[in-house]
C-alpha positions as CSV (number, residue, x, y, z in Angstrom):
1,X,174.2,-71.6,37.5
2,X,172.2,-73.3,39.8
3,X,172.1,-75.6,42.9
4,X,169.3,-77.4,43.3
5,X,167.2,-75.0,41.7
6,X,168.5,-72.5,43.6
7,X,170.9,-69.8,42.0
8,X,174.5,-69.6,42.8
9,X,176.5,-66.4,42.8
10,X,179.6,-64.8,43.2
11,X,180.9,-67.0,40.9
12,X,185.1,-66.5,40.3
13,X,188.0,-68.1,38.4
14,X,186.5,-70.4,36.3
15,X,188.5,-73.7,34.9
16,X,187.4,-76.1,32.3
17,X,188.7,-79.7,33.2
18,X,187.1,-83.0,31.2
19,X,184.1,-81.0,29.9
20,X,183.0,-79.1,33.0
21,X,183.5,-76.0,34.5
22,X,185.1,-75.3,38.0
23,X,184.6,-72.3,40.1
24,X,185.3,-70.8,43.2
25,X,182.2,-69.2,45.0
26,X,184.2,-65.9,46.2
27,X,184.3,-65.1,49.9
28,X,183.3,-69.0,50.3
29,X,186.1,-71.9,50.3
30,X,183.8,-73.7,48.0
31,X,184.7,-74.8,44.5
32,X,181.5,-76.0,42.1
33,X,181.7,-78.3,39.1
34,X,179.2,-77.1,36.7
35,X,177.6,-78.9,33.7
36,X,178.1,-76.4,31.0
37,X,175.1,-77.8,28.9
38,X,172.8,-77.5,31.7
39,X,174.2,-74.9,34.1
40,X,173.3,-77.1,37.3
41,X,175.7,-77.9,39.9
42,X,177.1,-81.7,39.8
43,X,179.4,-81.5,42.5
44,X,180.5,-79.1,45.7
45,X,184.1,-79.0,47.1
46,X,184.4,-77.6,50.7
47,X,188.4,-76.6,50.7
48,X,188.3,-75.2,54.5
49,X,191.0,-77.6,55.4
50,X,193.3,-75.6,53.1
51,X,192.1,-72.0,54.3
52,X,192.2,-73.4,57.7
53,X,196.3,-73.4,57.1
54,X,196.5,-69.7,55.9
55,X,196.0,-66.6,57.7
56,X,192.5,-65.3,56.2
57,X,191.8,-63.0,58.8
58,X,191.4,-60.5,56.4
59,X,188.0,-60.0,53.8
60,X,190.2,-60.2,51.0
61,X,192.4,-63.4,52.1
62,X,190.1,-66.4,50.8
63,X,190.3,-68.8,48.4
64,X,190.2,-67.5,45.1
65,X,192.6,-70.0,42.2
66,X,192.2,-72.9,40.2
67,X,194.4,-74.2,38.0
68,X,194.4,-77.9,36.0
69,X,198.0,-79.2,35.5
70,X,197.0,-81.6,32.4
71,X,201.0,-83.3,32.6
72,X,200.4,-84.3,36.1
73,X,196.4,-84.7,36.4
74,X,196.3,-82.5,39.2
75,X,194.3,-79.3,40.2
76,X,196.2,-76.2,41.8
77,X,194.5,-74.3,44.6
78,X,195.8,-71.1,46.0
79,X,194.0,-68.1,47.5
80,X,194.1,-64.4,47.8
81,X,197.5,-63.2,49.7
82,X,198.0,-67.2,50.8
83,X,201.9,-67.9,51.0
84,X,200.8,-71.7,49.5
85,X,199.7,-73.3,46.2
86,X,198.2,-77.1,47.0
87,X,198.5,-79.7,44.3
88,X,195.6,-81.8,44.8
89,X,195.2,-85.2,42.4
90,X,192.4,-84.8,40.5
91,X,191.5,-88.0,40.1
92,X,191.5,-88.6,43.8
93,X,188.9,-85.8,44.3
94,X,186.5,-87.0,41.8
95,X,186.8,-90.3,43.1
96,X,185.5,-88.9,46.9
Protein backbone atom coordinates (compact mmCIF):
# COMPACT_ATOMS: atom_id res chain seq x y z
CA UNK A 1 0.00 0.00 0.00
CA UNK A 2 1.12 3.20 -0.66
CA UNK A 3 0.65 6.99 0.11
CA UNK A 4 1.86 9.07 -2.34
CA UNK A 5 4.40 6.80 -3.37
CA UNK A 6 5.42 6.32 -0.16
CA UNK A 7 4.73 2.93 1.70
CA UNK A 8 2.34 2.55 4.47
CA UNK A 9 2.75 0.13 7.24
CA UNK A 10 1.42 -1.42 10.18
CA UNK A 11 -1.51 -1.98 8.47
CA UNK A 12 -4.55 -3.71 10.88
CA UNK A 13 -8.21 -4.71 10.71
CA UNK A 14 -9.02 -4.47 7.29
CA UNK A 15 -12.83 -3.90 6.07
CA UNK A 16 -14.13 -4.03 2.56
CA UNK A 17 -17.04 -1.32 2.11
CA UNK A 18 -18.25 -0.35 -1.73
CA UNK A 19 -15.20 -1.90 -3.37
CA UNK A 20 -12.43 -0.55 -1.14
CA UNK A 21 -10.57 -1.56 1.58
CA UNK A 22 -10.41 0.25 5.14
CA UNK A 23 -7.61 -0.04 7.55
CA UNK A 24 -6.49 1.12 10.67
CA UNK A 25 -2.62 2.21 10.70
CA UNK A 26 -1.87 0.48 14.33
CA UNK A 27 -0.47 2.72 17.01
CA UNK A 28 -1.90 5.75 14.73
CA UNK A 29 -5.78 6.94 15.02
CA UNK A 30 -5.72 6.83 11.29
CA UNK A 31 -7.95 4.79 9.14
CA UNK A 32 -6.98 4.51 5.11
CA UNK A 33 -9.25 3.72 2.30
CA UNK A 34 -7.35 1.78 -0.18
CA UNK A 35 -7.99 1.10 -3.89
CA UNK A 36 -7.67 -2.64 -4.08
CA UNK A 37 -6.77 -2.58 -7.88
CA UNK A 38 -4.05 -0.17 -7.43
CA UNK A 39 -2.88 -0.39 -3.73
CA UNK A 40 -2.69 3.54 -3.41
CA UNK A 41 -4.25 5.44 -0.72
CA UNK A 42 -7.61 7.43 -1.83
CA UNK A 43 -8.43 8.82 1.33
CA UNK A 44 -7.01 9.38 5.18
CA UNK A 45 -9.26 9.53 8.31
CA UNK A 46 -7.75 11.21 11.34
CA UNK A 47 -10.16 9.67 14.37
CA UNK A 48 -8.23 11.59 17.27
CA UNK A 49 -11.46 13.17 18.36
CA UNK A 50 -12.61 9.64 19.30
CA UNK A 51 -9.28 8.52 21.02
CA UNK A 52 -9.24 11.88 22.54
CA UNK A 53 -12.54 10.47 24.67
CA UNK A 54 -10.77 7.23 25.91
CA UNK A 55 -8.13 6.68 28.26
CA UNK A 56 -5.16 5.60 25.84
CA UNK A 57 -2.50 6.20 28.15
CA UNK A 58 -1.37 2.90 27.71
CA UNK A 59 0.76 1.50 24.28
CA UNK A 60 -1.82 -1.00 23.75
CA UNK A 61 -5.03 1.40 24.21
CA UNK A 62 -5.39 2.88 20.45
CA UNK A 63 -7.66 2.57 17.94
CA UNK A 64 -7.67 -0.69 16.47
CA UNK A 65 -11.77 -1.74 14.92
CA UNK A 66 -13.74 -1.27 11.95
CA UNK A 67 -16.74 -2.57 11.31
CA UNK A 68 -19.54 -1.70 8.29
CA UNK A 69 -23.14 -2.10 9.43
CA UNK A 70 -24.66 -2.65 5.83
CA UNK A 71 -28.64 -2.30 7.47
CA UNK A 72 -27.78 1.04 8.76
CA UNK A 73 -24.90 2.43 6.30
CA UNK A 74 -22.84 3.12 9.06
CA UNK A 75 -19.06 2.28 10.12
CA UNK A 76 -18.31 1.11 13.77
CA UNK A 77 -15.18 2.29 15.40
CA UNK A 78 -13.80 1.03 18.63
CA UNK A 79 -10.27 0.62 19.99
CA UNK A 80 -8.03 -1.55 22.06
CA UNK A 81 -9.44 -1.72 25.86
CA UNK A 82 -11.85 1.58 24.86
CA UNK A 83 -15.15 1.27 27.03
CA UNK A 84 -17.04 2.75 23.58
CA UNK A 85 -18.02 1.60 20.07
CA UNK A 86 -18.85 5.00 17.78
CA UNK A 87 -21.41 4.62 14.96
CA UNK A 88 -20.32 6.99 12.42
CA UNK A 89 -22.69 7.44 9.08
CA UNK A 90 -20.82 6.45 6.34
CA UNK A 91 -22.18 8.34 4.01
CA UNK A 92 -21.49 11.52 5.94
CA UNK A 93 -17.76 10.66 6.07
CA UNK A 94 -17.30 10.15 2.48
CA UNK A 95 -19.16 13.13 1.85
CA UNK A 96 -16.27 15.34 4.13
Amino acid sequence: MSDANQPVFNLNELECIDGAVWANVWQTNDIVVIDPSTGDVTRTYDFSDLAADQDTSEPGHVLNGIAYDDSSDSLLITGKEWDAVYRLDYAELIEQ
